[in-house]
mmCIF file of the N, C-alpha and C atoms, coordinates in Angstrom:
data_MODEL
# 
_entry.id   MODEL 
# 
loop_
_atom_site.group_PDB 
_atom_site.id 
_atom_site.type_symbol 
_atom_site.label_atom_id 
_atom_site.label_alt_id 
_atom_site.label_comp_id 
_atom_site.label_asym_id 
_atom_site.label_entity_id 
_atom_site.label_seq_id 
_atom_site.pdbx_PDB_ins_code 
_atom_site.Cartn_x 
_atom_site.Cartn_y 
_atom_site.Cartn_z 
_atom_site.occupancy 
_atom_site.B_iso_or_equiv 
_atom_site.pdbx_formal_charge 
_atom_site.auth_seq_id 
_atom_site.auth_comp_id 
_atom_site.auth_asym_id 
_atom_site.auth_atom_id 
_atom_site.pdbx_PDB_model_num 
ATOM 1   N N  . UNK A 1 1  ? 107.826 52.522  67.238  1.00 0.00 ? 1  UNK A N  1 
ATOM 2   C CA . UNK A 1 1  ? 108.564 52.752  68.458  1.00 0.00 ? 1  UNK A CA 1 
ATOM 3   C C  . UNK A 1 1  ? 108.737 54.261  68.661  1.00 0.00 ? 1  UNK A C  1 
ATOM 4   N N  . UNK A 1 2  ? 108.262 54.592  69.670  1.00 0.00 ? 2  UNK A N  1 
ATOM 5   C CA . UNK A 1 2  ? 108.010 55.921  70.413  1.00 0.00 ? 2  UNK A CA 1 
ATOM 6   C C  . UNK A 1 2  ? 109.808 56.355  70.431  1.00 0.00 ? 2  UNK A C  1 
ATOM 7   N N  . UNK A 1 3  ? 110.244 57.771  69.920  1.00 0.00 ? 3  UNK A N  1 
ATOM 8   C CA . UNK A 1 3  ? 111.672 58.408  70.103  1.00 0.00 ? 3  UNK A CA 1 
ATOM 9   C C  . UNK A 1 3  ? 111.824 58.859  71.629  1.00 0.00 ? 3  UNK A C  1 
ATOM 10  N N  . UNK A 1 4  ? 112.839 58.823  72.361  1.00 0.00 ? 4  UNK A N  1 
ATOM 11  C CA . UNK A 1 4  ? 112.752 59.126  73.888  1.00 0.00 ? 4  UNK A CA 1 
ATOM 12  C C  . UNK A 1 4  ? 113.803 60.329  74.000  1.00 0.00 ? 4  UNK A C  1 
ATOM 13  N N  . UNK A 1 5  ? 113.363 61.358  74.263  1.00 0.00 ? 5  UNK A N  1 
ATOM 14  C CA . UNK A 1 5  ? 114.541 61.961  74.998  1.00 0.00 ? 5  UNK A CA 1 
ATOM 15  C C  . UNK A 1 5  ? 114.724 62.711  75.901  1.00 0.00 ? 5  UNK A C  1 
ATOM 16  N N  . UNK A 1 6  ? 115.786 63.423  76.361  1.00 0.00 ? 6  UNK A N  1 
ATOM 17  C CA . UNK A 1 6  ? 116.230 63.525  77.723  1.00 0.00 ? 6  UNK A CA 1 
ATOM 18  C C  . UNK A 1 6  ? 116.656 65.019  77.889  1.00 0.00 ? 6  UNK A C  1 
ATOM 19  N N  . UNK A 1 7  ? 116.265 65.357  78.699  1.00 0.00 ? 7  UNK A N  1 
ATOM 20  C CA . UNK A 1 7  ? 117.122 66.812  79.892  1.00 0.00 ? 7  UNK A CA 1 
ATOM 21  C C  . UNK A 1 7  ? 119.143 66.462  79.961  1.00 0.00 ? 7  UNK A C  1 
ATOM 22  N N  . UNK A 1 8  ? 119.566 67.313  78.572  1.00 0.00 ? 8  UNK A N  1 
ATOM 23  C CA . UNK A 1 8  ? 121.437 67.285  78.679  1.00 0.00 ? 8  UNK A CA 1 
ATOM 24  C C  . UNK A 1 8  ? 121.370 67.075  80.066  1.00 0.00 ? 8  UNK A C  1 
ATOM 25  N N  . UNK A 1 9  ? 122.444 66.377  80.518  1.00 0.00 ? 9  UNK A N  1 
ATOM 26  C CA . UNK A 1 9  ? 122.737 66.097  81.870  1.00 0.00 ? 9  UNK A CA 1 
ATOM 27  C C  . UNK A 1 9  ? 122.305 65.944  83.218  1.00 0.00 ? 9  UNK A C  1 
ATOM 28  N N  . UNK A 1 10 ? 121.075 64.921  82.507  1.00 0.00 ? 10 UNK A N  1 
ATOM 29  C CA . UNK A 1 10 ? 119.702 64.587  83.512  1.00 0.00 ? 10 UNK A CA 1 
ATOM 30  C C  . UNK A 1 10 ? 119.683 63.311  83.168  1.00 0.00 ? 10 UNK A C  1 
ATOM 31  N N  . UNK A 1 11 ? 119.643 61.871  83.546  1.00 0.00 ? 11 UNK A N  1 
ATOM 32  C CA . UNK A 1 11 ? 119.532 60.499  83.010  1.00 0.00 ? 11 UNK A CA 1 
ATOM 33  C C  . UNK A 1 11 ? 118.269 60.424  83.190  1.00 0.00 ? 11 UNK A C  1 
ATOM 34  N N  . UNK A 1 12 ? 117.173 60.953  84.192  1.00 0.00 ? 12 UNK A N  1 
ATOM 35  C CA . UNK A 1 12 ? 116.371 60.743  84.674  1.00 0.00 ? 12 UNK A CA 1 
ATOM 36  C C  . UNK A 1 12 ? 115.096 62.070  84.166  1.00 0.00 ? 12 UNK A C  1 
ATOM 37  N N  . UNK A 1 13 ? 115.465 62.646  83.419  1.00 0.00 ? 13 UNK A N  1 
ATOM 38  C CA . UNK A 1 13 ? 114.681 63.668  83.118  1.00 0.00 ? 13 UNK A CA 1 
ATOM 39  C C  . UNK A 1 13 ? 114.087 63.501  81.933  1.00 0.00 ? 13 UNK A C  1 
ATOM 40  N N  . UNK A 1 14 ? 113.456 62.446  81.627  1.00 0.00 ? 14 UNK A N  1 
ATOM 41  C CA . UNK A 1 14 ? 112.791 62.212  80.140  1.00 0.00 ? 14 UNK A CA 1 
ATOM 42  C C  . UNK A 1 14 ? 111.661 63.108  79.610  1.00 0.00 ? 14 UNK A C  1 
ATOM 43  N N  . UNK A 1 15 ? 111.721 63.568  78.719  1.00 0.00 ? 15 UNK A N  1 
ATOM 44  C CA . UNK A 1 15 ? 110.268 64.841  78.440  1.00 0.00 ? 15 UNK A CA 1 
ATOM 45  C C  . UNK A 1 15 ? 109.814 63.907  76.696  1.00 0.00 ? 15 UNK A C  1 
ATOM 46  N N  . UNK A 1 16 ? 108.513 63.830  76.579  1.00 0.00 ? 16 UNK A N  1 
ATOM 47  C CA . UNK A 1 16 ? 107.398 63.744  76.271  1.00 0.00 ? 16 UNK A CA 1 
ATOM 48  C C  . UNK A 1 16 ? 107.788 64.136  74.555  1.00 0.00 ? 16 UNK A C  1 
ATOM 49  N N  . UNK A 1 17 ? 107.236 63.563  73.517  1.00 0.00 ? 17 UNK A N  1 
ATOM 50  C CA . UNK A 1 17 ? 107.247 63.514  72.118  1.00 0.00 ? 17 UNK A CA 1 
ATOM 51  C C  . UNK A 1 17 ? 106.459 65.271  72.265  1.00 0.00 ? 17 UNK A C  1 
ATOM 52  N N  . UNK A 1 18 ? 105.118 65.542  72.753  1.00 0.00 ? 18 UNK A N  1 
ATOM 53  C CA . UNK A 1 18 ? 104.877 67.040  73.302  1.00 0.00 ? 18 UNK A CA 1 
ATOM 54  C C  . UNK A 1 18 ? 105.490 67.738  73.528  1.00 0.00 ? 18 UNK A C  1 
ATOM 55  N N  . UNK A 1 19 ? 105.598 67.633  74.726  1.00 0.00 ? 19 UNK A N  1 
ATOM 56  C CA . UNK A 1 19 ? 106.923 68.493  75.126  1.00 0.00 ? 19 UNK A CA 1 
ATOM 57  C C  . UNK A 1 19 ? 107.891 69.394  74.558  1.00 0.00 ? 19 UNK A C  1 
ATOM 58  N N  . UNK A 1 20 ? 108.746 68.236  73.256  1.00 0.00 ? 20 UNK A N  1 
ATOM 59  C CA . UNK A 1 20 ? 109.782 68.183  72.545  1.00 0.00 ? 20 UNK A CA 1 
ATOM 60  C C  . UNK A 1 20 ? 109.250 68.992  70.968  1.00 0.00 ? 20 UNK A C  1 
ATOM 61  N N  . UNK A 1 21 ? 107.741 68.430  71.089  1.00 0.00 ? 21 UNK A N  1 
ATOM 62  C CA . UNK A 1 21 ? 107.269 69.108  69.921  1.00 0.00 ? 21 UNK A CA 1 
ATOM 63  C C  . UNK A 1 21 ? 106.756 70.770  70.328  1.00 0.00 ? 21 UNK A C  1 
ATOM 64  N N  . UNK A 1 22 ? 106.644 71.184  71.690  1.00 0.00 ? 22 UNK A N  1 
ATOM 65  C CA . UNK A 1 22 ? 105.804 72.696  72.126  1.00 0.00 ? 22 UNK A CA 1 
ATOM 66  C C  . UNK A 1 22 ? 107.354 73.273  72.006  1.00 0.00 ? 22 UNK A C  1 
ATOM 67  N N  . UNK A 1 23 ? 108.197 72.678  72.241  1.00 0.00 ? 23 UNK A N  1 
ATOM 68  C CA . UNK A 1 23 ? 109.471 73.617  72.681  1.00 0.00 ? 23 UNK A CA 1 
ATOM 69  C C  . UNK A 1 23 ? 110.055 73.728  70.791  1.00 0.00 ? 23 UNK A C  1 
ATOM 70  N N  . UNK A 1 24 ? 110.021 72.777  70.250  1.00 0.00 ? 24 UNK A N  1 
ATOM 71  C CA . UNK A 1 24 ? 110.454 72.907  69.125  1.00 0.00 ? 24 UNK A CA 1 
ATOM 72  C C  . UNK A 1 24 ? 109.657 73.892  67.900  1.00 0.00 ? 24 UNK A C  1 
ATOM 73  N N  . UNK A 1 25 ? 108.410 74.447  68.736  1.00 0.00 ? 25 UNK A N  1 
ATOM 74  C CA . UNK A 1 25 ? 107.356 75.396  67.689  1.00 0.00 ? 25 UNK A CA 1 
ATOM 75  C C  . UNK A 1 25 ? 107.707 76.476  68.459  1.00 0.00 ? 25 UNK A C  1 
ATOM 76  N N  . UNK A 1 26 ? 108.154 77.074  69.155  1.00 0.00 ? 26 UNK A N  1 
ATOM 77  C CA . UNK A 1 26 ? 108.800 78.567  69.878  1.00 0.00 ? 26 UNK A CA 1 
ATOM 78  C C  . UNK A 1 26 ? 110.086 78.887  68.873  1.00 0.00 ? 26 UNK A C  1 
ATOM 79  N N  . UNK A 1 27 ? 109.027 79.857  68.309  1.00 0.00 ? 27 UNK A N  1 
ATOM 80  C CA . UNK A 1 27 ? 110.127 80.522  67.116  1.00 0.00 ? 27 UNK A CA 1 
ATOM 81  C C  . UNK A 1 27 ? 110.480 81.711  68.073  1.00 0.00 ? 27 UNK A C  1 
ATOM 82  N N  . UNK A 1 28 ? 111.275 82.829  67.282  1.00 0.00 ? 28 UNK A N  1 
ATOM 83  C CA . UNK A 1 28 ? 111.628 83.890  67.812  1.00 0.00 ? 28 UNK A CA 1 
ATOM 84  C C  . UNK A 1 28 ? 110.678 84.849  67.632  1.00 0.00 ? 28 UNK A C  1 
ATOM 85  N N  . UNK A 1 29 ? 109.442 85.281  67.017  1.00 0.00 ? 29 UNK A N  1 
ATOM 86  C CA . UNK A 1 29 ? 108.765 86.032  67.120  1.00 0.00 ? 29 UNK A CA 1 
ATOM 87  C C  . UNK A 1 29 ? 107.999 85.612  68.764  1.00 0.00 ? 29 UNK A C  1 
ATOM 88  N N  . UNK A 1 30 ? 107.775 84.925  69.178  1.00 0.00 ? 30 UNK A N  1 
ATOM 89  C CA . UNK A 1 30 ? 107.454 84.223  70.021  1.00 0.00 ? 30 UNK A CA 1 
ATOM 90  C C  . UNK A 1 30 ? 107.777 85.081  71.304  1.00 0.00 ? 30 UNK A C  1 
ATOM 91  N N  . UNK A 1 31 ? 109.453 84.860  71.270  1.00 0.00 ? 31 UNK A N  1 
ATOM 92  C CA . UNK A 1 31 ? 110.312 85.137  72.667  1.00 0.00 ? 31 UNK A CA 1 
ATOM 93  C C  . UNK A 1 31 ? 110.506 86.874  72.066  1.00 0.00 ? 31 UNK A C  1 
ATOM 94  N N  . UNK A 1 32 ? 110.517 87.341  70.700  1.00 0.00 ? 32 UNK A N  1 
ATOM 95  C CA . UNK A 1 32 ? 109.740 88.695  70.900  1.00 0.00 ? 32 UNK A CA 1 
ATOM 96  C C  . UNK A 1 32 ? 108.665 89.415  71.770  1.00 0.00 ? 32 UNK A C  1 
ATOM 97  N N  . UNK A 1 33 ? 107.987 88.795  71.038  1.00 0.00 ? 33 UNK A N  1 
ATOM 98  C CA . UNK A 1 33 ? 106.954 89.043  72.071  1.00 0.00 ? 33 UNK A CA 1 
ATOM 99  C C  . UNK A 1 33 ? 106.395 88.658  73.058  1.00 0.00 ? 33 UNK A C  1 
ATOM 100 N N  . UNK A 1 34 ? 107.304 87.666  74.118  1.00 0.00 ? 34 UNK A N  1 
ATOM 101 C CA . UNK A 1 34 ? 107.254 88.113  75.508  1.00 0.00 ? 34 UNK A CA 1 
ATOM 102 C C  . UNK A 1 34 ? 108.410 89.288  76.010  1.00 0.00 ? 34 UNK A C  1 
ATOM 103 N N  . UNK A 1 35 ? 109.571 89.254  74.768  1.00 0.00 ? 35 UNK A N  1 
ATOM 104 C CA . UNK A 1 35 ? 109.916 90.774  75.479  1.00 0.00 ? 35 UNK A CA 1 
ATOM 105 C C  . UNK A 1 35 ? 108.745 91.916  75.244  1.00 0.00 ? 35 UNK A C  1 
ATOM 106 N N  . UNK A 1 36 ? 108.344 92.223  74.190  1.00 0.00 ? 36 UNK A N  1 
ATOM 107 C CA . UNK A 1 36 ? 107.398 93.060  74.442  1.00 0.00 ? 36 UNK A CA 1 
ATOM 108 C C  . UNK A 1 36 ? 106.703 93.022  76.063  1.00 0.00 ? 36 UNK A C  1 
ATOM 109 N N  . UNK A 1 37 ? 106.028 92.085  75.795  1.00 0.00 ? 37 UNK A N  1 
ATOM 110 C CA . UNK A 1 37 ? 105.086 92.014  76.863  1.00 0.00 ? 37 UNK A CA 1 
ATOM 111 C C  . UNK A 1 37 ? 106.102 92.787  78.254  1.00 0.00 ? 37 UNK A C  1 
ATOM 112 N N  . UNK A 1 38 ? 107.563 92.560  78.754  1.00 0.00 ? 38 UNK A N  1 
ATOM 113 C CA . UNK A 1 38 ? 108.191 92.587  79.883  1.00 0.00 ? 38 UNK A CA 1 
ATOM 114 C C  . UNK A 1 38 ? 108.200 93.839  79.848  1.00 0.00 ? 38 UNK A C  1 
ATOM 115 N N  . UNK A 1 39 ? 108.612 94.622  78.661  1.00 0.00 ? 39 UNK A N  1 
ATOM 116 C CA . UNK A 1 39 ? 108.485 96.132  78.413  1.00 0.00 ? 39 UNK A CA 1 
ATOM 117 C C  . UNK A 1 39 ? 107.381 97.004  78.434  1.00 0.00 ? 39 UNK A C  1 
ATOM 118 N N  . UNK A 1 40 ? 106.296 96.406  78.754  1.00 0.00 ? 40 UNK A N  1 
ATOM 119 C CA . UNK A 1 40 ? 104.793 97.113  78.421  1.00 0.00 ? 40 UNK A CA 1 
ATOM 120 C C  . UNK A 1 40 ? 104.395 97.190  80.014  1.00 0.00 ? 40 UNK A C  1 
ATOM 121 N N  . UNK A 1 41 ? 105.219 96.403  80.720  1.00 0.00 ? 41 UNK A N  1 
ATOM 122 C CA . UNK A 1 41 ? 104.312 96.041  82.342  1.00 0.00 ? 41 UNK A CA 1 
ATOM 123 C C  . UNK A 1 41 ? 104.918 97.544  82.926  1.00 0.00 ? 41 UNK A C  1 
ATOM 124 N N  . UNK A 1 42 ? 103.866 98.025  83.867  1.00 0.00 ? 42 UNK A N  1 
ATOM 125 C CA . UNK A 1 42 ? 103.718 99.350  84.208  1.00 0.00 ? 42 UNK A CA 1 
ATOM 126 C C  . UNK A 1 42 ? 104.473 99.747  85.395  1.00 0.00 ? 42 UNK A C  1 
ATOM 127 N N  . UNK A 1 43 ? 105.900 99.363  84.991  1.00 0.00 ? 43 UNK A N  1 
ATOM 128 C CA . UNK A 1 43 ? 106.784 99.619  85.972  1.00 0.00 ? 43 UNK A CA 1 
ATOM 129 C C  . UNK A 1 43 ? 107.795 101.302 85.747  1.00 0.00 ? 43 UNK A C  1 
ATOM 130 N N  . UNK A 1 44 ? 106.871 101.400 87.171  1.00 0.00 ? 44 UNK A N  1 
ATOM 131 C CA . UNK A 1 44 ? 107.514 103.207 87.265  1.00 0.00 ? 44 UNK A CA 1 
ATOM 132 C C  . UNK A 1 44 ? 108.813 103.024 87.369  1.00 0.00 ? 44 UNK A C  1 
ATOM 133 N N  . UNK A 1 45 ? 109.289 104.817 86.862  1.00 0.00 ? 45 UNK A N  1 
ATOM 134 C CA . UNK A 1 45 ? 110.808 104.813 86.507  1.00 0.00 ? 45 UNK A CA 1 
ATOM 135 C C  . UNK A 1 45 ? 111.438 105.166 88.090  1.00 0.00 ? 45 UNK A C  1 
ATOM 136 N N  . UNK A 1 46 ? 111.954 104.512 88.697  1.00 0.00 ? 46 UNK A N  1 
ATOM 137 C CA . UNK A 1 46 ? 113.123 105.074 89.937  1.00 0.00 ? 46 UNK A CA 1 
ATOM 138 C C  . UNK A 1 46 ? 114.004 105.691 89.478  1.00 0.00 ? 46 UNK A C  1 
ATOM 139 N N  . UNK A 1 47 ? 114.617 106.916 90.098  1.00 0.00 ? 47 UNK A N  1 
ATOM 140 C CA . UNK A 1 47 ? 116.139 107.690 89.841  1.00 0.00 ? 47 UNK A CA 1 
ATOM 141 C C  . UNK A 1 47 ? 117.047 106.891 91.346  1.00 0.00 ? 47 UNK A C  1 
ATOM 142 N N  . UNK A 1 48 ? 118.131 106.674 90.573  1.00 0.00 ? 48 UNK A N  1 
ATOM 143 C CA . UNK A 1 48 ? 118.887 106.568 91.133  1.00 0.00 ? 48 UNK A CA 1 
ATOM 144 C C  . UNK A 1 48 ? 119.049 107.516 92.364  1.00 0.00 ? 48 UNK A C  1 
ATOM 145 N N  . UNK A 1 49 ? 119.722 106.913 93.906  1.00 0.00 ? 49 UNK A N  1 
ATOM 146 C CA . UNK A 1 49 ? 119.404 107.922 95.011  1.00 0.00 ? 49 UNK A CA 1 
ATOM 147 C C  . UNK A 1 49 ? 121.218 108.181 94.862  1.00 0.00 ? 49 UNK A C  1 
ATOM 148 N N  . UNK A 1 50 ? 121.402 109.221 94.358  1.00 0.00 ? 50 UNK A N  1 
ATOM 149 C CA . UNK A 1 50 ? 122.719 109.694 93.992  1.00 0.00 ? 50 UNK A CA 1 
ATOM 150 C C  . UNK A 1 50 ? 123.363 110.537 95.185  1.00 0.00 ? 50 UNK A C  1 
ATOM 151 N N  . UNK A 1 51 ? 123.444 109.862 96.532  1.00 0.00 ? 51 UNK A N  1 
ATOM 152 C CA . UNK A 1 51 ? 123.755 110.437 98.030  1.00 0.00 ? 51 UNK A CA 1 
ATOM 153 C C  . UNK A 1 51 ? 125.208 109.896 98.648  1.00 0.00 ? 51 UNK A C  1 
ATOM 154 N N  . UNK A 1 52 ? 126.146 110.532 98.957  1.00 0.00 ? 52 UNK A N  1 
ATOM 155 C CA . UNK A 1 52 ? 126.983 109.980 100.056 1.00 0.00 ? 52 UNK A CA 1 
ATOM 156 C C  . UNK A 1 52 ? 126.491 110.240 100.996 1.00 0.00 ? 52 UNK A C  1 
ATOM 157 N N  . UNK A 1 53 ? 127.212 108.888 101.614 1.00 0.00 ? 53 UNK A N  1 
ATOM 158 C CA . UNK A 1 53 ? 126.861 108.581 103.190 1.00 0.00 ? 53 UNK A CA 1 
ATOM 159 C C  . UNK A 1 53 ? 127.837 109.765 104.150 1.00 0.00 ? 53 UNK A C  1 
ATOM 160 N N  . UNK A 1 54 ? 127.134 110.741 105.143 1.00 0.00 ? 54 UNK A N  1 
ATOM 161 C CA . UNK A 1 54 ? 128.523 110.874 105.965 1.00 0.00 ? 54 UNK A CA 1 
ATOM 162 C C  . UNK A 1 54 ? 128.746 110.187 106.803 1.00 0.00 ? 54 UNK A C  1 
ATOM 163 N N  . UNK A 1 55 ? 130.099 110.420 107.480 1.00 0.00 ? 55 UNK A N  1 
ATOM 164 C CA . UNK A 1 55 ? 130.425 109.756 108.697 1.00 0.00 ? 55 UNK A CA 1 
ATOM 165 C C  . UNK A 1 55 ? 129.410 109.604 109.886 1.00 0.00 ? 55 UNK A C  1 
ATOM 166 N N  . UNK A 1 56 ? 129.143 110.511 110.139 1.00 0.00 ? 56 UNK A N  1 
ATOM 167 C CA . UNK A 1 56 ? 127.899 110.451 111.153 1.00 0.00 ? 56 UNK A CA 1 
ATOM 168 C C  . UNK A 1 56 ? 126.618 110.759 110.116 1.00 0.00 ? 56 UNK A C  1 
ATOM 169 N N  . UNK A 1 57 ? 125.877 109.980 110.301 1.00 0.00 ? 57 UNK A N  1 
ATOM 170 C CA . UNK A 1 57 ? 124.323 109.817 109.679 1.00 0.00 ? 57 UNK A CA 1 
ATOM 171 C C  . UNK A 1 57 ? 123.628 111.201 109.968 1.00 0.00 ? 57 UNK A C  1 
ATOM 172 N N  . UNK A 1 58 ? 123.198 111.731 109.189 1.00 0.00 ? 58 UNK A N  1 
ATOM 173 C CA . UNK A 1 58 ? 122.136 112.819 110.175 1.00 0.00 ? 58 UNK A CA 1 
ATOM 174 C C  . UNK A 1 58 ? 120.544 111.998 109.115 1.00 0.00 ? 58 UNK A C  1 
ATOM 175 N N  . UNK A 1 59 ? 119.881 112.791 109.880 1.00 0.00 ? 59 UNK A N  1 
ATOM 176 C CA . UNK A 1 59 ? 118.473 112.422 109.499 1.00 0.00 ? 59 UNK A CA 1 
ATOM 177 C C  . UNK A 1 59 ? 118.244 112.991 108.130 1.00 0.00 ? 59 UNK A C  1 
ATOM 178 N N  . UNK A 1 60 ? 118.752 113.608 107.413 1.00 0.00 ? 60 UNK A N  1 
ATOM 179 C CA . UNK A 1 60 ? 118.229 113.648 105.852 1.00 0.00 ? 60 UNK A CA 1 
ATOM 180 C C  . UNK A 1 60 ? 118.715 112.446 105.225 1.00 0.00 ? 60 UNK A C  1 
ATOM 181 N N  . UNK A 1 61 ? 119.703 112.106 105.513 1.00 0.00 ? 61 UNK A N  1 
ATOM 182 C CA . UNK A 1 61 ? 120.323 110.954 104.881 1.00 0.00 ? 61 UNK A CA 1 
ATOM 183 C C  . UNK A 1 61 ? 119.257 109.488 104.911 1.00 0.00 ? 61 UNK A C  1 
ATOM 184 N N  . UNK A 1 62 ? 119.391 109.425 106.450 1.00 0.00 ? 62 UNK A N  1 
ATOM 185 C CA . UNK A 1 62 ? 118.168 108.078 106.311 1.00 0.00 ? 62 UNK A CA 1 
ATOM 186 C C  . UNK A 1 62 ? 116.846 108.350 105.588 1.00 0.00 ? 62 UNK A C  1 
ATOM 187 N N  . UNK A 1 63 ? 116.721 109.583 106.023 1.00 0.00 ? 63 UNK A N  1 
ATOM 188 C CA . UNK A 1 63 ? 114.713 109.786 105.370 1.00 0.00 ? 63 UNK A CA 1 
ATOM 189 C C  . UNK A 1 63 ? 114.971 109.571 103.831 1.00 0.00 ? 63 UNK A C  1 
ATOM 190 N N  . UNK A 1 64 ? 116.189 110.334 103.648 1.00 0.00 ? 64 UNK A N  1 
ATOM 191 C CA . UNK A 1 64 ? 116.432 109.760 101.882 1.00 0.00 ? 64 UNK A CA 1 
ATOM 192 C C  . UNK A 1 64 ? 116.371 108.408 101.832 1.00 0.00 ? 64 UNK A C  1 
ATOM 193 N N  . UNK A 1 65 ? 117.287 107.633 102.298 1.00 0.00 ? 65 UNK A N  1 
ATOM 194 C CA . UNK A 1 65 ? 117.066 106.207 101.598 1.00 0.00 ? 65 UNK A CA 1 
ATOM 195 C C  . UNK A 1 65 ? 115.702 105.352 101.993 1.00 0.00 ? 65 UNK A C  1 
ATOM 196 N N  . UNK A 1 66 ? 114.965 105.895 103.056 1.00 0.00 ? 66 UNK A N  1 
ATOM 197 C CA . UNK A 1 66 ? 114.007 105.294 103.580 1.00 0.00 ? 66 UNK A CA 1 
ATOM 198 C C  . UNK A 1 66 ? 112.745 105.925 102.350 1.00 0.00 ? 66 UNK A C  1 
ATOM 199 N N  . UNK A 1 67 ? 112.908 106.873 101.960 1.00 0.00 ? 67 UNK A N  1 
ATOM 200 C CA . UNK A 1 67 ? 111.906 107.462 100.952 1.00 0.00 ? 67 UNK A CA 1 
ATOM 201 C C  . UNK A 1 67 ? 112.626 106.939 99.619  1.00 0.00 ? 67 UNK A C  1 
ATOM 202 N N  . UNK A 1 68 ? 113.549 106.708 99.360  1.00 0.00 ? 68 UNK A N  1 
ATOM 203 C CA . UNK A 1 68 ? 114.091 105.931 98.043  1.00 0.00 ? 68 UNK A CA 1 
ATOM 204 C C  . UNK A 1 68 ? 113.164 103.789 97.937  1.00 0.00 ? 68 UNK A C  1 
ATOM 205 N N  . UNK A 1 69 ? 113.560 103.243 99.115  1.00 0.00 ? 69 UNK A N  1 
ATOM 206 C CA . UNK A 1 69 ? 112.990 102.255 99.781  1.00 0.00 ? 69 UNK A CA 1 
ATOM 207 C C  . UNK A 1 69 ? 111.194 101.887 99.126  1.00 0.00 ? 69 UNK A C  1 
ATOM 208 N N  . UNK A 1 70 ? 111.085 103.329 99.596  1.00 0.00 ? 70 UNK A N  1 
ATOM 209 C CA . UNK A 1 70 ? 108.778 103.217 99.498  1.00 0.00 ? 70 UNK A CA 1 
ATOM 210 C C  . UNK A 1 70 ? 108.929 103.385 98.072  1.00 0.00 ? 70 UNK A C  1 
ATOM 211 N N  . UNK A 1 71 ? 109.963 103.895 97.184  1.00 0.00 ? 71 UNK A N  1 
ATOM 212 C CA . UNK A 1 71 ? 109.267 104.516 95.859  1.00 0.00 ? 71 UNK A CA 1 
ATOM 213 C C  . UNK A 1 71 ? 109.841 103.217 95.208  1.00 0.00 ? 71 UNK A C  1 
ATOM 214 N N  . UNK A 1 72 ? 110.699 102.449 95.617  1.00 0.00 ? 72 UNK A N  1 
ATOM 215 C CA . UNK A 1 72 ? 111.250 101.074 94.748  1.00 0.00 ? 72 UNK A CA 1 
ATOM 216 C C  . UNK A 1 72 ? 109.932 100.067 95.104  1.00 0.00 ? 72 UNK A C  1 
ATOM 217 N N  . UNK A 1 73 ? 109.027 100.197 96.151  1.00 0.00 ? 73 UNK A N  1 
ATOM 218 C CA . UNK A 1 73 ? 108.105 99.338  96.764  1.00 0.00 ? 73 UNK A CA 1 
ATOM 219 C C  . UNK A 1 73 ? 107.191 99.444  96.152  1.00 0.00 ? 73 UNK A C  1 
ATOM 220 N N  . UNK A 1 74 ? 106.861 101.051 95.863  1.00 0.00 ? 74 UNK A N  1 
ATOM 221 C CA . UNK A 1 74 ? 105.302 101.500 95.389  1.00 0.00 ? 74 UNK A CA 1 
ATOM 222 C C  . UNK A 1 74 ? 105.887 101.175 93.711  1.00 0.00 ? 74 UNK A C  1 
ATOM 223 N N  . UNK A 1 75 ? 106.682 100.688 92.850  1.00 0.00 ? 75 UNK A N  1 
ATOM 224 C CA . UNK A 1 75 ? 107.010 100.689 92.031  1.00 0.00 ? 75 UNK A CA 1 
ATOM 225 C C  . UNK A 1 75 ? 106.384 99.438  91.706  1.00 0.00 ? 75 UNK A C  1 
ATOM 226 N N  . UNK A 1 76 ? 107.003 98.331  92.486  1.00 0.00 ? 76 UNK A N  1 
ATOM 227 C CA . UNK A 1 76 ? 106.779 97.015  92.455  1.00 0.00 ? 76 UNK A CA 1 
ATOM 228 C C  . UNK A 1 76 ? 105.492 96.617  92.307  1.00 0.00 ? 76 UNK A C  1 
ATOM 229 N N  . UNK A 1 77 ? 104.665 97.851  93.405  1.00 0.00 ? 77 UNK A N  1 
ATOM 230 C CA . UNK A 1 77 ? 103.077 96.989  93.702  1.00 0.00 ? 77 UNK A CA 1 
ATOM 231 C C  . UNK A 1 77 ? 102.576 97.727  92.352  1.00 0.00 ? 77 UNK A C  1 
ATOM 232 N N  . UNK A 1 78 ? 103.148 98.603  91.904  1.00 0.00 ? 78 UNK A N  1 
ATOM 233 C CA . UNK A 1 78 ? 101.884 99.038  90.386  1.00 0.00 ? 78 UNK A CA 1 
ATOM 234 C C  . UNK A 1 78 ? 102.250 98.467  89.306  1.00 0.00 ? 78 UNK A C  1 
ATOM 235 N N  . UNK A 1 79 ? 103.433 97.831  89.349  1.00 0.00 ? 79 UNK A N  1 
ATOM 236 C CA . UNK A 1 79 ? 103.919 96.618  88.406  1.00 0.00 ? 79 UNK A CA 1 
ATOM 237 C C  . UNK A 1 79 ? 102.949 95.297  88.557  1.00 0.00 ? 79 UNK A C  1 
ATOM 238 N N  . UNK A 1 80 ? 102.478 95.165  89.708  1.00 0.00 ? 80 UNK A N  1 
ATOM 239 C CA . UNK A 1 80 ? 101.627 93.653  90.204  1.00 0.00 ? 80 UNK A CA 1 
ATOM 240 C C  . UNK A 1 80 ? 103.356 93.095  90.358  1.00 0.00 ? 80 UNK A C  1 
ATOM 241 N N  . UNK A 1 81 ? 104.000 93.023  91.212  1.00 0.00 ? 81 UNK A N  1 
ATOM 242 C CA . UNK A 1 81 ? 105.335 92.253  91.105  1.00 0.00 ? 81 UNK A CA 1 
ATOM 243 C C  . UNK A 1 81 ? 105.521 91.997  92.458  1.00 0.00 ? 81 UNK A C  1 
ATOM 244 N N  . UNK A 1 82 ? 104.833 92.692  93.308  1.00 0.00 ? 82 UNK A N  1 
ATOM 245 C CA . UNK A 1 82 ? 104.656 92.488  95.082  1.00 0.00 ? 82 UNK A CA 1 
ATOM 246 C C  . UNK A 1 82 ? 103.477 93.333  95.013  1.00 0.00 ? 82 UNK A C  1 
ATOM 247 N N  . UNK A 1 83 ? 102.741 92.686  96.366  1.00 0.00 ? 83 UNK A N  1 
ATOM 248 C CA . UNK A 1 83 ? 101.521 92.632  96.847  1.00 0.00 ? 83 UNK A CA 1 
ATOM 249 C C  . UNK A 1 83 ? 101.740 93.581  97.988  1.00 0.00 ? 83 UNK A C  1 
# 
C-alpha cells in the first residue's frame, strides 16, 4: 500500500511518493548554491538617488529621477530580468 500525503492545509493537494522523495533529497548545499547562483547574475550596482524634492519641481530634479528610472531599467535588462 502506496503512503499518501498532503500540502499542510490543502485536503486536496496530494503530491506523489516523487515528489516527496525530490523535495526530501534538497540538502542545504543545494539551496547554497542557488544562492550562489542569485549572487553571480550580472546585476549592475544602482546608487541610491539621494535628492529632495522641492516645492516647485524644476527640471534637474525630474531629469534626475527620470535618469535614476533608465539606470534601474538598463540594470534589469543586463541582468536578463526584463526584456
Amino acid at each position: 500500500m502506496a503512503t499518501k500525503y498532503w500540502i499542510a492545509g490543502n485536503p486536496n493537494g496530494e503530491v506523489t511518493d516523487a515528489q516527496v522523495q525530490a523535495l526530501k533529497s534538497l540538502s542545504t548545499a543545494d539551496l547554497d548554491e542557488l544562492d550562489d547562483l542569485a549572487a553571480a547574475l550580472p546585476m549592475a550596482a544602482v546608487a541610491d538617488l539621494d535628492q529632495d524634492i522641492s516645492a516647485t519641481y524644476v527640471e534637474a530634479e525630474v531629469q534626475a529621477l527620470s535618469d535614476k528610472v533608465d539606470a534601474l531599467l538598463a540594470a534589469l535588462r543586463t541582468a536578463k530580468l526584463l526584456t
